[in-house]
Backbone as CSV, one residue per row, in Angstrom:
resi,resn,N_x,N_y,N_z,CA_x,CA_y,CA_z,C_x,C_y,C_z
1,UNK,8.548,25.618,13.705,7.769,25.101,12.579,7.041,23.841,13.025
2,UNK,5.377,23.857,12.677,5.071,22.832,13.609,3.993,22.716,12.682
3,UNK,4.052,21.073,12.359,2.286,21.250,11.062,2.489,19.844,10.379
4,UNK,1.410,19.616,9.720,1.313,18.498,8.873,1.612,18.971,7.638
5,UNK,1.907,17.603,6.875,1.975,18.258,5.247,1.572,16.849,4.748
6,UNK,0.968,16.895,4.099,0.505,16.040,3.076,1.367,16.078,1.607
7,UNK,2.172,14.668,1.635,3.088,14.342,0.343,2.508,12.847,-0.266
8,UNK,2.699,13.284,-1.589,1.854,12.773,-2.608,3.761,11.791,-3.057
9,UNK,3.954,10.382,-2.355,5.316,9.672,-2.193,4.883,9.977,-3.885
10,UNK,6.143,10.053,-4.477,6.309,8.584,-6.026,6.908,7.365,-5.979
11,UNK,6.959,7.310,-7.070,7.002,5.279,-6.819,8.732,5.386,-6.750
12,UNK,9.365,4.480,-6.233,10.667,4.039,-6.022,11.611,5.132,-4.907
13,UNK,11.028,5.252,-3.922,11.429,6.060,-3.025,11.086,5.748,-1.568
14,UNK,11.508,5.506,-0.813,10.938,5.044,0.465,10.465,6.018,1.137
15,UNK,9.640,5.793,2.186,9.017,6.992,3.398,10.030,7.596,3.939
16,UNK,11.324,6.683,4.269,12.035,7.320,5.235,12.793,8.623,4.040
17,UNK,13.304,8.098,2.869,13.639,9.334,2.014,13.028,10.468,1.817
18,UNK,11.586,10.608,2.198,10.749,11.583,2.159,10.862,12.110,3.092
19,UNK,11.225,11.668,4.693,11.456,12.720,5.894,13.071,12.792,6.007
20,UNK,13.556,12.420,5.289,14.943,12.692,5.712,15.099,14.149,4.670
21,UNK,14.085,13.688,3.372,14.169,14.880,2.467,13.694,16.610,3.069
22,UNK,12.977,16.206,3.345,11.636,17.079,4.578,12.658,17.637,5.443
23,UNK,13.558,16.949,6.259,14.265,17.479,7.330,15.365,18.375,6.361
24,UNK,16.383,18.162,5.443,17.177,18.989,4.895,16.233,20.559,4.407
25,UNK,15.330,20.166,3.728,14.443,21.142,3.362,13.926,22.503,4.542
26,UNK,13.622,21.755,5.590,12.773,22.558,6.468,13.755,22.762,7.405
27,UNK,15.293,22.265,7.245,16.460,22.472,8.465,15.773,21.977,10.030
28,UNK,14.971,21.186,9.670,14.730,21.106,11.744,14.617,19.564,11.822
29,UNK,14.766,18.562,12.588,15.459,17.372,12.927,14.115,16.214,12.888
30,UNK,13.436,16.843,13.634,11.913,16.576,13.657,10.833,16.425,13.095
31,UNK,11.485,15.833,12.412,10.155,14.781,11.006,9.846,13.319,11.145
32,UNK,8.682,13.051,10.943,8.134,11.739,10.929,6.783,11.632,10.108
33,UNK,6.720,10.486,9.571,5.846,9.498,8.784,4.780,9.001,9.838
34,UNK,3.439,8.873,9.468,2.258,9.001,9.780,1.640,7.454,9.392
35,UNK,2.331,6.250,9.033,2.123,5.179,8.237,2.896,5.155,7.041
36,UNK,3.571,3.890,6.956,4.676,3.989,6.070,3.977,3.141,4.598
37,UNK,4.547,3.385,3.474,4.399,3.234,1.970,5.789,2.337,1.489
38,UNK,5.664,1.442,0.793,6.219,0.313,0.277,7.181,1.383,-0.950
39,UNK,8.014,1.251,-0.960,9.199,2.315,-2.178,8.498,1.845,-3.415
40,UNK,7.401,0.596,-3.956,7.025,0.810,-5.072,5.597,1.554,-5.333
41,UNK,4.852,1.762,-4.008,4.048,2.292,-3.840,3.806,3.607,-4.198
42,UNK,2.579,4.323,-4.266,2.664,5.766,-4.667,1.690,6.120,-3.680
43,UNK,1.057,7.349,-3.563,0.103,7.800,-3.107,0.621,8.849,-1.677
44,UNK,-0.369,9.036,-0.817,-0.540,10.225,-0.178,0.182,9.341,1.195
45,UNK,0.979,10.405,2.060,2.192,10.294,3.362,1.887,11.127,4.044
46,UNK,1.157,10.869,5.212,1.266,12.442,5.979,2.694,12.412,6.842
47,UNK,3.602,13.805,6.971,4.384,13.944,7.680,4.033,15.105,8.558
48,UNK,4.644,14.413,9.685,4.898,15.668,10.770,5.750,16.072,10.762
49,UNK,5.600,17.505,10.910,7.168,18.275,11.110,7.437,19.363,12.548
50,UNK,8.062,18.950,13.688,8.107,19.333,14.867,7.478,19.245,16.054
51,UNK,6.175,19.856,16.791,6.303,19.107,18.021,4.656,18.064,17.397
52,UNK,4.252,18.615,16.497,2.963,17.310,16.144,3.390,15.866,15.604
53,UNK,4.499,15.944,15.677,5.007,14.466,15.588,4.673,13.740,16.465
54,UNK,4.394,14.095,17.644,3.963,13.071,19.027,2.819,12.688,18.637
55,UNK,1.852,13.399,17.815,0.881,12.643,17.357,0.419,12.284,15.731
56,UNK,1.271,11.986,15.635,1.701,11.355,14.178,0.908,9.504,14.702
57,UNK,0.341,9.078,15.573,-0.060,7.991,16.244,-1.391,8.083,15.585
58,UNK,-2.219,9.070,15.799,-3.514,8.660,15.593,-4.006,8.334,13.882
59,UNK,-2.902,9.013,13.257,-2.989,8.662,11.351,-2.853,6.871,11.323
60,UNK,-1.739,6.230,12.085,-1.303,4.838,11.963,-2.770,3.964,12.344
61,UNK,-3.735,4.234,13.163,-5.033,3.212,13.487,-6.188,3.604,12.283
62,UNK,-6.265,4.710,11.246,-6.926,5.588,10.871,-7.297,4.300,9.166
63,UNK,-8.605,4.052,8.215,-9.117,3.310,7.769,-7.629,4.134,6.640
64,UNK,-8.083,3.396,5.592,-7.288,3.814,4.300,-7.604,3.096,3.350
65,UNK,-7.543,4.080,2.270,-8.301,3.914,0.643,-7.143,3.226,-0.011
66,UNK,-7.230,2.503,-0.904,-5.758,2.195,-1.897,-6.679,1.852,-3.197
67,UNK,-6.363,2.246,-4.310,-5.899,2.161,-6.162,-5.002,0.661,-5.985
68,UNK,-5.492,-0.648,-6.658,-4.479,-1.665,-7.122,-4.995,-1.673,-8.063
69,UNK,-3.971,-2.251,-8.748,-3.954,-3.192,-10.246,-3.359,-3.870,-10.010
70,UNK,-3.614,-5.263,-10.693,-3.323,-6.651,-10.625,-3.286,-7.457,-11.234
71,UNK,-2.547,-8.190,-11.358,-1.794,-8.977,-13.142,-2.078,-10.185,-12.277
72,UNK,-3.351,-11.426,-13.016,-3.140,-12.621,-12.376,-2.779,-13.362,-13.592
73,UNK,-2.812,-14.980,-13.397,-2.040,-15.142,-14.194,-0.171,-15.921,-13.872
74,UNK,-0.278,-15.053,-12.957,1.252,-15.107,-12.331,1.373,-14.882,-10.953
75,UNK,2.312,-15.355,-10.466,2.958,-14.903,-9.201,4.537,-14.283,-8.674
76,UNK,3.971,-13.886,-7.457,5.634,-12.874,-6.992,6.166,-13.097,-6.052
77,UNK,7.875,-13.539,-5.755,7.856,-13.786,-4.550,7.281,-13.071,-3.634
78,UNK,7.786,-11.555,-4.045,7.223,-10.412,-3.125,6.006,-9.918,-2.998
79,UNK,4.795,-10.742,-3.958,3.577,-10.242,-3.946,3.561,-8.970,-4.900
80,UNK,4.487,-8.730,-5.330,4.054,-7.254,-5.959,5.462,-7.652,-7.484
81,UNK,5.773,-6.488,-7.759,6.743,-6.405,-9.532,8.029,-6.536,-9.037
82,UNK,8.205,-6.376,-7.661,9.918,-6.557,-7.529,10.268,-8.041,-7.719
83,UNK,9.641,-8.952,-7.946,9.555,-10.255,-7.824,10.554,-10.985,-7.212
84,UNK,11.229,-12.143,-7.610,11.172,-12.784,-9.066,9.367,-13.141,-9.111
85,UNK,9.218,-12.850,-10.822,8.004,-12.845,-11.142,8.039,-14.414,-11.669
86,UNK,7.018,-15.500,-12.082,6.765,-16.364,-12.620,5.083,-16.655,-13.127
87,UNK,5.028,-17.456,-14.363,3.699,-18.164,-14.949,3.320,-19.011,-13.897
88,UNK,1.968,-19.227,-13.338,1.179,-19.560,-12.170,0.454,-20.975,-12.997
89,UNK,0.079,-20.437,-14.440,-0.729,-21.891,-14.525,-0.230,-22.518,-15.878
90,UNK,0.109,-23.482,-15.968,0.390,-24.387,-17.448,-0.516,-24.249,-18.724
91,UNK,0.334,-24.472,-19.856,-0.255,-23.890,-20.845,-1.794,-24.760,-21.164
92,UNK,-2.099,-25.529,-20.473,-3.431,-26.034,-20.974,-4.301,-25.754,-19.999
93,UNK,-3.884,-24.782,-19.273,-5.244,-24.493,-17.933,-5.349,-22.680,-18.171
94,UNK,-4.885,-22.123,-19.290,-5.347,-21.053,-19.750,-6.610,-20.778,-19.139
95,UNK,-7.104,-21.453,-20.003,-8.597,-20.900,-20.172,-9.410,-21.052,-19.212
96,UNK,-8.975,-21.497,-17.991,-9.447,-21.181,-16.668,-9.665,-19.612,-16.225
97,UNK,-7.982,-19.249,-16.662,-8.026,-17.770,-16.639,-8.897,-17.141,-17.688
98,UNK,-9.042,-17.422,-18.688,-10.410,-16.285,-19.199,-11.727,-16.606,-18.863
99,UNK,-11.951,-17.712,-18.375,-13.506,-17.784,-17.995,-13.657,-17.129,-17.128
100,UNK,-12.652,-16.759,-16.178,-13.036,-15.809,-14.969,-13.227,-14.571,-15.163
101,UNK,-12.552,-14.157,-16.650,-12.692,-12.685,-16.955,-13.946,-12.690,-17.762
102,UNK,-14.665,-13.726,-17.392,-16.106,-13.736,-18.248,-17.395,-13.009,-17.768
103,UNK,-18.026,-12.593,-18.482,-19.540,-11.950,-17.785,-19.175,-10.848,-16.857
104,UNK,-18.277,-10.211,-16.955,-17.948,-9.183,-16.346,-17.432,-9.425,-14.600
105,UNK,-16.426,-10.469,-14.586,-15.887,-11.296,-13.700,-16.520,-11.807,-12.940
106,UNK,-17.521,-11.657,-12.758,-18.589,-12.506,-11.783,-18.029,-13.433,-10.961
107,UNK,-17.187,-14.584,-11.426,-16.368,-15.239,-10.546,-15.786,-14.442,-9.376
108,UNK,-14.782,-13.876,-9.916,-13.855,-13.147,-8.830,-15.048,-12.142,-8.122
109,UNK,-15.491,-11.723,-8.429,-16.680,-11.064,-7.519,-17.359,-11.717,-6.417
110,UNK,-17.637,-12.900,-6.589,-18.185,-13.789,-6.085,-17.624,-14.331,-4.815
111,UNK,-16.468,-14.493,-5.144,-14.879,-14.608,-4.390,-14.755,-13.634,-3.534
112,UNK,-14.539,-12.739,-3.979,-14.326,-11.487,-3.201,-15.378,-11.271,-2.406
113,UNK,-16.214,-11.265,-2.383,-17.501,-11.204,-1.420,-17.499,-12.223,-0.415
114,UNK,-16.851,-13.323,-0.759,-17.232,-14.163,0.023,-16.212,-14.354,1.481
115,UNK,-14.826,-14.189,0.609,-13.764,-14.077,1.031,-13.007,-12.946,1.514
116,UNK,-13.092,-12.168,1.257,-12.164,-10.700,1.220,-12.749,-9.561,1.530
117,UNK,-14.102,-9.860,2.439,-14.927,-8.708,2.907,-15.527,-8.718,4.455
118,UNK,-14.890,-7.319,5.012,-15.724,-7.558,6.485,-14.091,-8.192,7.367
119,UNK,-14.123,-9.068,8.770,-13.221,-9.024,9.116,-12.573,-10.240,8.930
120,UNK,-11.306,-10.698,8.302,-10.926,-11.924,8.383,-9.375,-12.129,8.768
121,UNK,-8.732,-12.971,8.581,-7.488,-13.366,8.866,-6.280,-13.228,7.634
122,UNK,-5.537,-12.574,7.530,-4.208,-12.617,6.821,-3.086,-12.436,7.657
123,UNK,-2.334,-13.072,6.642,-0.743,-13.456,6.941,-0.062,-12.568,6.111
124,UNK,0.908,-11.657,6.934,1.394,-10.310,6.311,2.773,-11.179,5.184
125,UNK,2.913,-10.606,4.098,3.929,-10.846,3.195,5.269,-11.188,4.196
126,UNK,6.450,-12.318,3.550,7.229,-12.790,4.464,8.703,-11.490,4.285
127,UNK,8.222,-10.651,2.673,8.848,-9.339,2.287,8.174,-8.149,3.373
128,UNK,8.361,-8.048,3.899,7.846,-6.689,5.026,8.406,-6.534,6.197
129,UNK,8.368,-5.288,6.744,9.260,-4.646,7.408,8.599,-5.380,8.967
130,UNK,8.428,-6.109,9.218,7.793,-6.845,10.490,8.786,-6.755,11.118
131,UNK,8.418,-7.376,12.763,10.174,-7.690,12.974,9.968,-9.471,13.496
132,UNK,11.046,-10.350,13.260,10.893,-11.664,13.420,12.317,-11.798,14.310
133,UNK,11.994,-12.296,15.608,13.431,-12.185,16.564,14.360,-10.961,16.457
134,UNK,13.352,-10.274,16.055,14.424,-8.745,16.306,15.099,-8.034,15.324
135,UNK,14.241,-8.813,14.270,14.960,-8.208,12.703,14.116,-8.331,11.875
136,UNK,14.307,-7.748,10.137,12.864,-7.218,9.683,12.913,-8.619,8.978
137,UNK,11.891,-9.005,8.496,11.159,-10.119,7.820,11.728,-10.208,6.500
138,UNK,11.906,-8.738,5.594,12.644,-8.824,4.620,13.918,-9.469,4.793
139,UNK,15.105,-8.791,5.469,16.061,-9.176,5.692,15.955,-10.873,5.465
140,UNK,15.558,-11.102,6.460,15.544,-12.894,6.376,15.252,-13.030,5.622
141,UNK,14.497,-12.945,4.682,13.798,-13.251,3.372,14.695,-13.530,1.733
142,UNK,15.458,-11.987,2.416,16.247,-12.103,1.488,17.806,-12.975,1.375
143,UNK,17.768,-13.128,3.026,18.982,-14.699,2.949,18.628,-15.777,2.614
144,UNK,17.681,-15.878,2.183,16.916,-17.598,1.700,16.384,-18.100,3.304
145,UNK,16.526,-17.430,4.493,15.862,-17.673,5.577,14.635,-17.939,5.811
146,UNK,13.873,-19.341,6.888,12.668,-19.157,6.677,12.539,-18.046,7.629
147,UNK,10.942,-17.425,7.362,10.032,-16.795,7.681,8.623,-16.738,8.125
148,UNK,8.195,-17.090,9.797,7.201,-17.690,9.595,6.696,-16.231,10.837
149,UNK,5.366,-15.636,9.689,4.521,-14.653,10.397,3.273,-15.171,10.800
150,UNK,2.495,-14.914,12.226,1.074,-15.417,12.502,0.289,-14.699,11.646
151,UNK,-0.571,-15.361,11.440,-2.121,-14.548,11.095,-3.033,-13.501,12.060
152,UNK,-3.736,-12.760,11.581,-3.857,-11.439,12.299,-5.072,-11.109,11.150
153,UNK,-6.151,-10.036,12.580,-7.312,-10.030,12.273,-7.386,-8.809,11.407
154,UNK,-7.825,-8.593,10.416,-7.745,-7.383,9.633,-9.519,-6.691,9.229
155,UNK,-9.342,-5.440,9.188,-10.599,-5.553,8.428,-10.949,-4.730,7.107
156,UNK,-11.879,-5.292,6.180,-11.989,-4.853,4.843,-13.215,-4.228,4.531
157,UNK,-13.247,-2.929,4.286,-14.427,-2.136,4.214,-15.308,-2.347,2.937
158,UNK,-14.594,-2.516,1.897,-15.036,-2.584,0.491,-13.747,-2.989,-0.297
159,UNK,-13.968,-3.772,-0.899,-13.209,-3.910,-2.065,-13.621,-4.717,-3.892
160,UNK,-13.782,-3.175,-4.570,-14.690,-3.152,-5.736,-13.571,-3.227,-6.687
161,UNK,-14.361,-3.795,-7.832,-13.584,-3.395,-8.863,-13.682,-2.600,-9.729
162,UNK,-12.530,-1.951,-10.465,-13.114,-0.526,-11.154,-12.628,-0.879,-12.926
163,UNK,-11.625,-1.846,-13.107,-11.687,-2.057,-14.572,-10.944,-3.581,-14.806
164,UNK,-11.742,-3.837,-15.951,-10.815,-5.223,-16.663,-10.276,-5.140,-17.467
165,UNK,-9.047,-5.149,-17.406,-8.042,-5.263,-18.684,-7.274,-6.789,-18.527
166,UNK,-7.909,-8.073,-18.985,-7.313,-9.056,-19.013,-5.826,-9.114,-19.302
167,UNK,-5.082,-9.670,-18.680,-5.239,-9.972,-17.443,-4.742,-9.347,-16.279
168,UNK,-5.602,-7.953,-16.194,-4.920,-7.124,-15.244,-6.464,-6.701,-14.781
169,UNK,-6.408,-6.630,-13.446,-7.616,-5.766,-13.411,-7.253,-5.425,-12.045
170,UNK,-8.286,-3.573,-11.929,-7.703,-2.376,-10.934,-8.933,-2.419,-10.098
171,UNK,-8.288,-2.477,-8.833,-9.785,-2.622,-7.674,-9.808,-1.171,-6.931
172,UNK,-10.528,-1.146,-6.331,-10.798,0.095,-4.926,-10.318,-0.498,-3.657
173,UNK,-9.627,-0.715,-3.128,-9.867,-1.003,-1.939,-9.757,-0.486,-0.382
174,UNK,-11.354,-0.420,0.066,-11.439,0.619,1.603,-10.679,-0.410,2.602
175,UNK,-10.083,-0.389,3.659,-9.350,-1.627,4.892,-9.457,-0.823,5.939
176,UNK,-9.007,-1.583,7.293,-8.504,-1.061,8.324,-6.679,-1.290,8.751
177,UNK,-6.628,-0.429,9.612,-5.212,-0.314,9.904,-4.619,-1.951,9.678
178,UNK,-3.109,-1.727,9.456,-2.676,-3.312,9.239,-2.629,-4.129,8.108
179,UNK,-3.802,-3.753,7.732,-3.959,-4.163,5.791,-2.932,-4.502,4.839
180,UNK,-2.254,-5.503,4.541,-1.569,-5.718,3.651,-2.055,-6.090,2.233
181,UNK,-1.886,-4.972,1.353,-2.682,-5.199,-0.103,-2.273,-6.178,-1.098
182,UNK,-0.745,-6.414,-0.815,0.101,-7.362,-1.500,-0.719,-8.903,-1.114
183,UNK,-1.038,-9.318,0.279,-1.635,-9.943,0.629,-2.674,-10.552,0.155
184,UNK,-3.650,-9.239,-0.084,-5.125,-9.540,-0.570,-4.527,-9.670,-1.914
185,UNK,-4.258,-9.517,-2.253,-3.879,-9.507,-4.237,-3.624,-11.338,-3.982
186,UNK,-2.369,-11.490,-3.380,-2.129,-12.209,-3.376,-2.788,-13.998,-2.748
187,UNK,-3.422,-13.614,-2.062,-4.366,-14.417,-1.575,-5.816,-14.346,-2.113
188,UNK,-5.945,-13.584,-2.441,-7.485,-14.046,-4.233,-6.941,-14.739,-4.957
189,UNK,-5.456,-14.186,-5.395,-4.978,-15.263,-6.768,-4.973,-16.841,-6.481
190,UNK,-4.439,-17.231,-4.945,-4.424,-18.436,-4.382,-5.901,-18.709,-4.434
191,UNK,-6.879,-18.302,-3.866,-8.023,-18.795,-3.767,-9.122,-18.905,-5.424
192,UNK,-8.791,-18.428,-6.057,-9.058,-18.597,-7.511,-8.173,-19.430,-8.048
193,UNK,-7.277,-20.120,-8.028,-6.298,-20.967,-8.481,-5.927,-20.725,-9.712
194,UNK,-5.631,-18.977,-9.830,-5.065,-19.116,-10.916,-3.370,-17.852,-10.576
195,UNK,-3.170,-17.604,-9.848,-2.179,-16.714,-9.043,-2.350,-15.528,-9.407
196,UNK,-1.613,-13.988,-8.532,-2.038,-13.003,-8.745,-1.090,-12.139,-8.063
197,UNK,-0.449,-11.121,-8.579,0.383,-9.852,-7.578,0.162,-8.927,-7.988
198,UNK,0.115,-7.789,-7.093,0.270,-6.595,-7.338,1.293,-5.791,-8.345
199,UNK,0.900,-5.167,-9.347,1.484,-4.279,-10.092,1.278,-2.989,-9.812
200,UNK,0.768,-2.454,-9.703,0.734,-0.981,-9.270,-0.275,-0.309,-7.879
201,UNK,0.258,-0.084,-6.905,-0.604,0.290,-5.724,-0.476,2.022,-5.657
202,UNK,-1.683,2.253,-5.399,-1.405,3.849,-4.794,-2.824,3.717,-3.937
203,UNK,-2.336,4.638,-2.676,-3.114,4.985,-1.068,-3.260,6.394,-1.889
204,UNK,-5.126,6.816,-1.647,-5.888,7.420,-1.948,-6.058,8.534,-0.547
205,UNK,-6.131,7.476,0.047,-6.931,8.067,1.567,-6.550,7.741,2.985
206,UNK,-6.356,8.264,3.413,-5.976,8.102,5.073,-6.883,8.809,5.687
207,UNK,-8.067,8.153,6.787,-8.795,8.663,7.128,-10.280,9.482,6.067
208,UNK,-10.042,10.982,6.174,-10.905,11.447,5.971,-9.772,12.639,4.830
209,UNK,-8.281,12.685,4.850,-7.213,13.151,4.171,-7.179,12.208,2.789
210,UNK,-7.222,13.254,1.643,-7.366,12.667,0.585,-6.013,13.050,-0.149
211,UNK,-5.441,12.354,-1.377,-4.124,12.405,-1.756,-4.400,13.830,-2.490
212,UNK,-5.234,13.830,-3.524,-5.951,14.978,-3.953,-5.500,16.357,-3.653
213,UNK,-5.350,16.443,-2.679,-4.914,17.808,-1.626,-3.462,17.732,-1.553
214,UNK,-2.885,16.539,-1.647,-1.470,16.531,-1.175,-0.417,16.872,-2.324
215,UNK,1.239,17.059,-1.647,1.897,17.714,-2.998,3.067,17.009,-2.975
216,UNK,3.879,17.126,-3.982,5.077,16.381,-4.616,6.088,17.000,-3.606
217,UNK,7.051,16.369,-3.407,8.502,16.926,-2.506,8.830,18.375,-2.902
218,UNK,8.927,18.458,-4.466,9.319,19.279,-5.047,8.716,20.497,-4.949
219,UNK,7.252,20.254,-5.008,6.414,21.775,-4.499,6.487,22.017,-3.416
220,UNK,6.558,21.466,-2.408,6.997,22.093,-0.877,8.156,22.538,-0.825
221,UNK,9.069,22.093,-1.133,10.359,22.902,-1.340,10.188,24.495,-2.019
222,UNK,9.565,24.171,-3.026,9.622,25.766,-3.752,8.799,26.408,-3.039
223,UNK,7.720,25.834,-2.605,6.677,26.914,-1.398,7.075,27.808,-0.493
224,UNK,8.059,26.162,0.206,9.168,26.509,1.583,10.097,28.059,1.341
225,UNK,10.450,27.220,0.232,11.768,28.748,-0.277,10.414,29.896,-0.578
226,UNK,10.053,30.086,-0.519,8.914,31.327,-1.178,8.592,32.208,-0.286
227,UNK,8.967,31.065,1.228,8.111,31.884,2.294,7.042,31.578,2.551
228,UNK,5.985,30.804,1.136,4.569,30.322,1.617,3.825,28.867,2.581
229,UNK,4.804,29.028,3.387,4.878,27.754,4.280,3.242,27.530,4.964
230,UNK,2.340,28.161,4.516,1.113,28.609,5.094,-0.108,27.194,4.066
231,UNK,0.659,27.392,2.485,0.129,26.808,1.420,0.506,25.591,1.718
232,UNK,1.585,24.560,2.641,1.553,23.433,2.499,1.380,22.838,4.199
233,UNK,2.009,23.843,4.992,1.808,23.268,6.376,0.440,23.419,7.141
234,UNK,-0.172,22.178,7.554,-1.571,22.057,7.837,-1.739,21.609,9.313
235,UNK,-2.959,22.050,10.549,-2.789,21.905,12.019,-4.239,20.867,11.681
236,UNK,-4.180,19.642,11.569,-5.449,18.741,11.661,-6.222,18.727,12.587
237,UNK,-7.097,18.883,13.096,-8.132,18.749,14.235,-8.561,17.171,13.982
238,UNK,-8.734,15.904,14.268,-9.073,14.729,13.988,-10.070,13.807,15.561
């Protein structure tokens, strides 16, 4: 058994639960993740299953689409809802925050263009699976340990916005490999001075592979059992 499959993660589940799921399912040992997804994350996972796992490499350098929404307003330790969450600005600097949601944000647009487009520098969340002396960044993080990650060149293809719901609003955002979205959320909110994390992320696109096409754990399983292993396992040419 040898093929890609495109899985559509849900939220609160890690990547690795999805190939460990994959491996009971398909009985063969030889599964792997194509770029890994944050357990609150949603969206599209390519897995390999058998000998195209060796190139399960070329998905990890490959551009990628992501769906955010974003609650500013506030901040997270973790950049995103696992928090601890907290109020970012005092009750008499409100209205900082709605002028920005004014004229159809123009501010933050403004921002974002200036800042958050093309190639620049971020500092990956001190919550992420990095490794710092040989261990993941979370870990330390979560002993009250410091955490100190370099900055690193990233790049940002587009990043639009698609709705305002004060004080939440959902962007597009195109990147290159490396991209930390928690980041960018989180570093507009700093640079607007009014704070900002991620509430809901989902990856659209990997490459030229759209989530669209891809399927729930659960339908590959019933495919699998069906015999129609034809309907989910895919040979990419890239």
């Amino acid at each position: 058994m040898d093929g890609f499959v495109l899985i559509d993660k849900e939220k609160g589940v890690s990547s690795f639960f999805v190939v460990r799921t994959l491996r009971r399912i398909f009985g063969v040992r030889r599964v792997g993740h194509g770029g890994t997804l944050d357990p609150l994350a949603t969206g599209l996972l390519i897995v390999g299953v058998g000998k195209v796992t060796k190139s399960l490499s070329k998905f990890l350098g490959g551009d990628k689409e992501y769906k955010v929404t974003a609650r500013f307003g506030f901040v997270s330790e973790t950049y995103d809802e696992e928090g601890p969450i907290s109020e970012s600005l005092p009750a008499d600097q409100k209205k900082k925050l709605q002028d920005l949601f004014e004229e159809d944000c123009q501010p933050i647009k403004d921002i974002i263009k200036k800042h958050f487009v093309g190639e620049i520098l971020q500092t990956p969340p001190k919550f992420s699976a990095l490794k710092v002396g040989g261990k993941r960044a979370y870990d330390l993080a979560r002993k009250g340990l410091e955490v100190k990650l370099e900055p690193r060149k990233i790049f940002v293809q587009d990043f639009k916005m698609l709705k305002n719901d004060l004080p939440r609003i959902s962007f597009r955002i195109k990147c290159g490999s490396g991209t930390y979205i928690r980041s960018l959320i989180h570093d507009l909110g700093q640079v607007l001075g009014v704070g900002a994390y991620v509430e809901r992320l989902r990856r659209t696109k990997i490459g030229n592979l759209d989530v669209e096409n891809a399927l729930k754990i659960e339908d590959v399983e019933k495919l699998y059992k069906e015999g129609k292993s034809e309907e989910f396992l895919k040979a990419f040419d890239r």
